[in-house]
Backbone as CSV, one residue per row, in Angstrom:
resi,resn,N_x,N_y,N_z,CA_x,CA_y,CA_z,C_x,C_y,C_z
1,UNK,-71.416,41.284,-18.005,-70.500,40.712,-17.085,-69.960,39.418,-17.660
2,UNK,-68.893,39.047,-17.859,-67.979,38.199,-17.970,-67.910,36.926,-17.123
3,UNK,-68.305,35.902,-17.843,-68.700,34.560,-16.528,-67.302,34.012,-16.313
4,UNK,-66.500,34.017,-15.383,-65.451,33.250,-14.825,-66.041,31.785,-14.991
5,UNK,-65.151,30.694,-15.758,-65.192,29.158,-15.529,-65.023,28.292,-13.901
6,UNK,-65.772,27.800,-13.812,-65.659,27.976,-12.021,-65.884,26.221,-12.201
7,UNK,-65.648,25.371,-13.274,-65.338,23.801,-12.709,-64.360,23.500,-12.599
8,UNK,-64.027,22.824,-11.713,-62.786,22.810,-10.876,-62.006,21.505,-11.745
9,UNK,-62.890,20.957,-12.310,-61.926,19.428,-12.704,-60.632,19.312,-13.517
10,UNK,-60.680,20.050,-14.491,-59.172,20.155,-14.934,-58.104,20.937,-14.515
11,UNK,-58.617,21.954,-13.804,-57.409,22.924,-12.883,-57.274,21.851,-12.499
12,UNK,-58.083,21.124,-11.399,-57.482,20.224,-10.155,-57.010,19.166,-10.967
13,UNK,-56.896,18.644,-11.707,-55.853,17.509,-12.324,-54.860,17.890,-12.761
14,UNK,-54.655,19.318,-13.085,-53.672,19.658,-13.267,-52.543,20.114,-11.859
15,UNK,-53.427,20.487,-10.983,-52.708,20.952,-9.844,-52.226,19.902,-9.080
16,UNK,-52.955,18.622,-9.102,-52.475,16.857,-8.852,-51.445,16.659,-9.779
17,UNK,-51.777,16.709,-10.776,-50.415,16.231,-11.690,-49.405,16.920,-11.300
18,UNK,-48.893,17.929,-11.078,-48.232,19.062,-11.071,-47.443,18.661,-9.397
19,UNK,-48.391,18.540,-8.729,-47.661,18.424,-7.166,-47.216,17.056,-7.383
20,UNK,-47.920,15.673,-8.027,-47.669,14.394,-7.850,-45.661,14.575,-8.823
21,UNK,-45.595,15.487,-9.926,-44.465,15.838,-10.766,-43.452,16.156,-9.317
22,UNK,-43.726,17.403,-8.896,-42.579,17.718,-8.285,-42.469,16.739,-6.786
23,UNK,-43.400,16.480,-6.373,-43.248,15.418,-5.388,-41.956,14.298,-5.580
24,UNK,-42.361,14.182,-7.225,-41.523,12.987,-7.783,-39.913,13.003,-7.857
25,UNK,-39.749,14.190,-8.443,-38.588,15.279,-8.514,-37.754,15.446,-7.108
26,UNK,-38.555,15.465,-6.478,-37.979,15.417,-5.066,-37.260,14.811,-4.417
27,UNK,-37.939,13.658,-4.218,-37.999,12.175,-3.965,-36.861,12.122,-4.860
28,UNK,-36.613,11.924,-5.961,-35.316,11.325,-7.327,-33.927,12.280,-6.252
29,UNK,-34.109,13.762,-6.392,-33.392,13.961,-5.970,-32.557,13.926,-4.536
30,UNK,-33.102,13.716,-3.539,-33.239,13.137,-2.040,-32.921,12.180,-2.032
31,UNK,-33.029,10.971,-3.011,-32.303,9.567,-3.246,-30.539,9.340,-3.252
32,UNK,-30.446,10.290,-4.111,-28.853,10.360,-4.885,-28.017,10.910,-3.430
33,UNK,-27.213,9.472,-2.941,-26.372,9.892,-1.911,-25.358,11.017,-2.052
34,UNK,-25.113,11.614,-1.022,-24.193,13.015,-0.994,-23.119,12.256,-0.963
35,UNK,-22.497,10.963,-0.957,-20.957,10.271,-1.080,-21.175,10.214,-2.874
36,UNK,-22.187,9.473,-3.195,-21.869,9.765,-4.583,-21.200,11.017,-5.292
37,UNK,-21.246,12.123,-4.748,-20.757,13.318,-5.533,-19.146,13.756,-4.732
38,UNK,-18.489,13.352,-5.824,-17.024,13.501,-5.749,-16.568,15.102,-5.406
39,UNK,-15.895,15.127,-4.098,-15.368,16.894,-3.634,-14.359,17.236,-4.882
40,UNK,-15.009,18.714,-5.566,-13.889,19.238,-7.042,-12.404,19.093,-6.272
41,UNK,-11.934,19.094,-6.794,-10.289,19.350,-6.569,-9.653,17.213,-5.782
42,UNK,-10.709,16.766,-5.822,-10.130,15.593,-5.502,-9.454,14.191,-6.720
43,UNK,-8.627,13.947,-6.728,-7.429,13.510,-7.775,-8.647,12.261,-8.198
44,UNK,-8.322,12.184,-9.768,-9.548,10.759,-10.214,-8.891,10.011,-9.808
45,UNK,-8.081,9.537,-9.463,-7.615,7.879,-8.943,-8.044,7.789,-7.371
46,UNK,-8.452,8.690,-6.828,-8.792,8.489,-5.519,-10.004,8.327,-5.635
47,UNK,-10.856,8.943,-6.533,-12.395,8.823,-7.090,-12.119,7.637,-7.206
48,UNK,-11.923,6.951,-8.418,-12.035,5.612,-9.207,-11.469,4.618,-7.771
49,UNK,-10.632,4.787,-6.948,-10.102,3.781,-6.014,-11.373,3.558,-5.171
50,UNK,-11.854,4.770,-4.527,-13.545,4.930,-3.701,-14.392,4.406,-4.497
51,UNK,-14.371,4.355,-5.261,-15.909,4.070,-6.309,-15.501,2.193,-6.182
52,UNK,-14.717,1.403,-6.470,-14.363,0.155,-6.492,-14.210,-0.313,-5.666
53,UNK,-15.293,-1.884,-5.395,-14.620,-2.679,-4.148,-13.133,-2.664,-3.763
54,UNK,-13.206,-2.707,-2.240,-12.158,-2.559,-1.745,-11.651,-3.816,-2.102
55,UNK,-11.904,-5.328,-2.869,-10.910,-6.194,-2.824,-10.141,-6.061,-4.142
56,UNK,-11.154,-5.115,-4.868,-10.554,-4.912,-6.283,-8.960,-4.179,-6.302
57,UNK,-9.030,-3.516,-5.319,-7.659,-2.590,-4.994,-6.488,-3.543,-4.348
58,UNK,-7.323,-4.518,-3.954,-6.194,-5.402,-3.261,-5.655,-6.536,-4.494
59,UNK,-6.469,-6.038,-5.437,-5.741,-7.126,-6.582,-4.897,-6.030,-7.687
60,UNK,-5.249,-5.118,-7.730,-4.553,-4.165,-8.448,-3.186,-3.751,-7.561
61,UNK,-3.325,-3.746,-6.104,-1.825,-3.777,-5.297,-1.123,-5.104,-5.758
62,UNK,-1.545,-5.794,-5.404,-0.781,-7.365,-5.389,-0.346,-7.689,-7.154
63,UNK,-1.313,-7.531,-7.579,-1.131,-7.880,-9.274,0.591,-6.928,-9.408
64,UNK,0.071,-5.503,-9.607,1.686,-4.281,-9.551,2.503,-4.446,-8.903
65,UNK,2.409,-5.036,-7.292,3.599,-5.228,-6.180,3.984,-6.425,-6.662
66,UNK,3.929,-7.511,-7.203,4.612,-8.636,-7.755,5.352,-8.531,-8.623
67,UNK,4.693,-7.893,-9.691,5.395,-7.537,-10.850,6.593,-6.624,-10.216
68,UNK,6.461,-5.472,-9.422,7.375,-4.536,-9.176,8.940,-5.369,-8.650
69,UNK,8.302,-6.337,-7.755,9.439,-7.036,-6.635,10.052,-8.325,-7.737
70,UNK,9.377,-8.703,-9.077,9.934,-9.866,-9.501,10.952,-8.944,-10.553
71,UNK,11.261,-8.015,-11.076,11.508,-6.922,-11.684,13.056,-6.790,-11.197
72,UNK,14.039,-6.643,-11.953,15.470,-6.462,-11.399,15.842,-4.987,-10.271
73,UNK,14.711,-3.938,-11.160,14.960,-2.831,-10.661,13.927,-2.147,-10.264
74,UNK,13.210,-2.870,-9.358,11.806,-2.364,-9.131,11.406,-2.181,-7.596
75,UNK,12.637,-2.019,-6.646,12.492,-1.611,-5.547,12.001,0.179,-5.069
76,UNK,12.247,0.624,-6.264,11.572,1.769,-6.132,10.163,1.882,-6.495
77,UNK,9.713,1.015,-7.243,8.242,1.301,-7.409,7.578,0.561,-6.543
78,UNK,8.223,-0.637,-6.147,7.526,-1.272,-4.594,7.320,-0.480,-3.751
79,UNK,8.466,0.201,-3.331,8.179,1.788,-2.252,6.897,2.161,-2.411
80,UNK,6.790,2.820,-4.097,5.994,3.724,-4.152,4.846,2.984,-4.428
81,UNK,4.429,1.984,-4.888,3.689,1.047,-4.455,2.373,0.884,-2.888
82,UNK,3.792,0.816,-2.469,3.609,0.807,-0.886,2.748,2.016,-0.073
83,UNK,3.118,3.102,-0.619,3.078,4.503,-0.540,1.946,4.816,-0.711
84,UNK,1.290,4.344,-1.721,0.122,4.742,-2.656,-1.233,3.994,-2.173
85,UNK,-0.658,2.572,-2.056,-1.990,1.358,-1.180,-2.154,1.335,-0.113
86,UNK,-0.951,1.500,0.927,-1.091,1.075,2.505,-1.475,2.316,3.155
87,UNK,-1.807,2.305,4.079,-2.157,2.826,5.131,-0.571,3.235,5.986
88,UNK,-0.638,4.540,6.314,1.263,4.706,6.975,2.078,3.559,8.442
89,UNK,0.319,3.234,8.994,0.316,2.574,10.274,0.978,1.101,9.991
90,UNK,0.356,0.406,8.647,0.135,-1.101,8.113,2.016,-0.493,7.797
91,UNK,2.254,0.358,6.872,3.884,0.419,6.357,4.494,0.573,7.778
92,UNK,4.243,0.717,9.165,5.312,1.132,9.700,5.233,-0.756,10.115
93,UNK,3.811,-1.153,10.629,4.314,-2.738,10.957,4.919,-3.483,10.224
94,UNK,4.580,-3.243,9.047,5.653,-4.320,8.006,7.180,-4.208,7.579
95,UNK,7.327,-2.690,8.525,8.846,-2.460,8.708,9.253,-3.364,9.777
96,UNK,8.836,-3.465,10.690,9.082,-3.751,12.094,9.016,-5.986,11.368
97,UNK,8.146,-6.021,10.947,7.839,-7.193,10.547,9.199,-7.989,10.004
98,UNK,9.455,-7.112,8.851,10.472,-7.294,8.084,11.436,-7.579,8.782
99,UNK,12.136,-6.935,9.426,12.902,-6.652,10.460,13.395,-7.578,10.914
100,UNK,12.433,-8.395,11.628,12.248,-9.343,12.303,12.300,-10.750,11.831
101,UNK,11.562,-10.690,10.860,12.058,-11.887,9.574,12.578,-12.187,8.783
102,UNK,13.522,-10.803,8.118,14.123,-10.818,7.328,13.325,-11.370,5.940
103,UNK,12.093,-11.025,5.490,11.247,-11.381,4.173,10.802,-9.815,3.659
104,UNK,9.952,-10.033,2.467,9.085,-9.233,2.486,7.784,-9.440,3.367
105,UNK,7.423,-8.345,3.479,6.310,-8.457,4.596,4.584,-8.359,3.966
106,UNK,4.959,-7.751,2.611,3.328,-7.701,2.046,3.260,-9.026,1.476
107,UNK,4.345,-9.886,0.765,3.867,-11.194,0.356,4.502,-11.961,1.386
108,UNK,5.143,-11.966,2.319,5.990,-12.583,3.665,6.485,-13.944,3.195
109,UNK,7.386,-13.446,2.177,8.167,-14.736,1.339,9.585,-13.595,1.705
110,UNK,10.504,-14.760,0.928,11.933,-13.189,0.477,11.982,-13.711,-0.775
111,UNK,11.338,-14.365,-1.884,10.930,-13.550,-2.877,9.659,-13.527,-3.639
112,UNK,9.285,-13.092,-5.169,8.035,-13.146,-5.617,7.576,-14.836,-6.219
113,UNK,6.121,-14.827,-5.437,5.612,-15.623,-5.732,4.880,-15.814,-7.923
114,UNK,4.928,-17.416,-8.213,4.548,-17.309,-9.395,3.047,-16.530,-10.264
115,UNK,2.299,-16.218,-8.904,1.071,-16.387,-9.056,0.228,-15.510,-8.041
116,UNK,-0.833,-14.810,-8.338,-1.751,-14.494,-6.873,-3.342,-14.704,-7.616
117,UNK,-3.796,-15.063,-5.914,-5.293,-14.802,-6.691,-6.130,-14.056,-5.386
118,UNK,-7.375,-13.658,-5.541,-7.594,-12.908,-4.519,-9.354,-13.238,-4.732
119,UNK,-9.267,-13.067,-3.295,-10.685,-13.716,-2.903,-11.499,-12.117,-2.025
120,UNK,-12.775,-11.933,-2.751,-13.615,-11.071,-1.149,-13.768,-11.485,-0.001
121,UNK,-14.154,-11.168,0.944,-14.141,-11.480,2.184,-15.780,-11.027,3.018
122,UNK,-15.460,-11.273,4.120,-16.478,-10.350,5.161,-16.210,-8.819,5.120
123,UNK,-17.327,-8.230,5.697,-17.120,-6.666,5.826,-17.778,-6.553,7.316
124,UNK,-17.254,-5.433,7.958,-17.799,-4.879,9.101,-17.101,-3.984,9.968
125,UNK,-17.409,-2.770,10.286,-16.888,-1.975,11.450,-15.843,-1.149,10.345
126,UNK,-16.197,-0.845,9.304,-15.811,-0.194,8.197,-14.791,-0.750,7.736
127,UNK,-14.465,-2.225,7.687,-13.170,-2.546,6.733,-13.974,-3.653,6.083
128,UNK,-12.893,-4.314,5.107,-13.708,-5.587,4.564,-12.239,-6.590,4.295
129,UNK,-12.534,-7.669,4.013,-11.205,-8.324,4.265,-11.679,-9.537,3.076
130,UNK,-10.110,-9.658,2.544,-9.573,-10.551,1.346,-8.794,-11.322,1.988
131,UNK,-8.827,-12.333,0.841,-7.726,-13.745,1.020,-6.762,-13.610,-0.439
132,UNK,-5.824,-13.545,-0.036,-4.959,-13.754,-1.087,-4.077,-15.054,-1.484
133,UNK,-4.389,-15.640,-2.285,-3.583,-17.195,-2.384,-2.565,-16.662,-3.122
134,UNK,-1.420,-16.904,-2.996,-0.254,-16.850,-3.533,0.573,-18.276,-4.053
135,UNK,0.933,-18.061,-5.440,1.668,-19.534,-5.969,2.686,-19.593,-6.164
136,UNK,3.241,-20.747,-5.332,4.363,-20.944,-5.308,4.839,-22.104,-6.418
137,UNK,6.148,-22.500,-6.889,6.744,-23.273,-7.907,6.195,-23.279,-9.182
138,UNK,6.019,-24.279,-9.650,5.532,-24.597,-11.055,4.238,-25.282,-11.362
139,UNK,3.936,-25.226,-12.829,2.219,-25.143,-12.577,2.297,-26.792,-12.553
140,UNK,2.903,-27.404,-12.957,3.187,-28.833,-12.475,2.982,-29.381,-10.925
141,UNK,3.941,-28.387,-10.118,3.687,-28.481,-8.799,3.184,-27.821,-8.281
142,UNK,2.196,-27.234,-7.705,2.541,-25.686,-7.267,2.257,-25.548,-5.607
143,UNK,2.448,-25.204,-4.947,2.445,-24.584,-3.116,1.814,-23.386,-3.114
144,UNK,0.765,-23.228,-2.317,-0.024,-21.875,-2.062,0.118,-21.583,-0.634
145,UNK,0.113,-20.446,-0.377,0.558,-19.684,0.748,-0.979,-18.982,0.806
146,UNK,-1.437,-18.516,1.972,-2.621,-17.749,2.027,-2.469,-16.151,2.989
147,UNK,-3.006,-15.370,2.353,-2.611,-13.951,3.523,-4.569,-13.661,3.572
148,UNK,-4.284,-12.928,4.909,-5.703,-12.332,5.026,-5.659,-11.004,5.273
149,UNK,-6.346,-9.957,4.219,-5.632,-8.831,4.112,-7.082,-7.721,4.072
150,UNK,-6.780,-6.772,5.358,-7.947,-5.978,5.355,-8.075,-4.512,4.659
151,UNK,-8.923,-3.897,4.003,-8.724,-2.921,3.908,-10.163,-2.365,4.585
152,UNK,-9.595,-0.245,4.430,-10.427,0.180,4.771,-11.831,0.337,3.771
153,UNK,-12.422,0.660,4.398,-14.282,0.574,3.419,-14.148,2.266,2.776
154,UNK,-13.526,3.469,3.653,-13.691,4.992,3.506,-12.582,4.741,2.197
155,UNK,-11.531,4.814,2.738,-10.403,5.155,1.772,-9.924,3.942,0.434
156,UNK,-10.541,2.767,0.570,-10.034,1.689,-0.172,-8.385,1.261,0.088
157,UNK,-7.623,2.023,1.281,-6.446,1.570,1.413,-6.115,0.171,2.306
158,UNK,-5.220,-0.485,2.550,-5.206,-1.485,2.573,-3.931,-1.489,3.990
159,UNK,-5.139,-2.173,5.485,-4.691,-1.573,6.511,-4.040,-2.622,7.457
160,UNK,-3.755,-3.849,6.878,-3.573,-4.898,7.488,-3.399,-6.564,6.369
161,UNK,-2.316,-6.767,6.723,-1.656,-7.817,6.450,-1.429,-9.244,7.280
162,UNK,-1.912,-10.192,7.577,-1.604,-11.289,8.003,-1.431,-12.736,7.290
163,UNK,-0.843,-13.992,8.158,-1.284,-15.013,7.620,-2.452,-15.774,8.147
């Protein structure tokens, strides 16, 4: 008759190691948020816009919308500008805005300022909100204007404009 090995000590360290492994495995994978994983068919600039603080987008609007509006022929890419950052709700008030003041309404001058700089803000109730200093004249003199500008936290679009 054939003696079966019947001490248990290295099976059972192995069967510890083995559960403590996939335990581990588990756990790693159960960590990794389900927002981290980008839906296929969704455009990379909407990835890369989600993935980046929302004030970062508000400097990549403002940085391009300056340039666009100081530009002889750049009322079309301000549009599309517009199109691409705001929120449809924020573009219909800054029609109405405009309107009313006769300026632009995202830098609320009537024309481009020398300069922007942009500050983070608070966050809460899913938006987060920037300060944008805007420079006016020469670096000799210069005048700053301030906007407080919210965007959303989901989409990184940019849902509100004030001074």
């Amino acid at each position: 008759m054939t003696r079966l090995r019947t001490s248990g000590r290295p099976r059972g360290r192995r069967v510890i190691g083995r559960t403590l492994l996939a335990a581990a495995l588990l756990t790693a994978v159960a960590a990794v948020p389900a927002a981290a994983v980008v839906p296929q068919g969704a455009p990379a600039a909407a990835a890369a816009r989600a993935a980046a603080p929302a004030y970062e987008q508000v400097v990549h609007f403002y940085g391009a919308y300056i340039d666009a509006v100081a530009a002889e022929d750049g009322g079309e890419l301000a549009a599309s500008l517009r199109d691409f950052y705001l929120t449809p709700g924020l573009r219909a008030e800054l029609g109405d805005w405009e309107e009313a003041h006769g300026a632009d309404g995202v830098l609320h001058a009537q024309n481009a300022p020398a300069g922007f700089r942009v500050s983070g803000g608070d966050s809460g109730a899913g938006h987060t909100w920037s300060t944008v200093r805007l420079t006016w004249g020469s670096q000799d003199d210069p005048a700053y204007t301030y906007l407080k500008v919210r965007s959303d936290l989901a989409t990184g679009k940019i849902s509100g404009i004030r001074e």
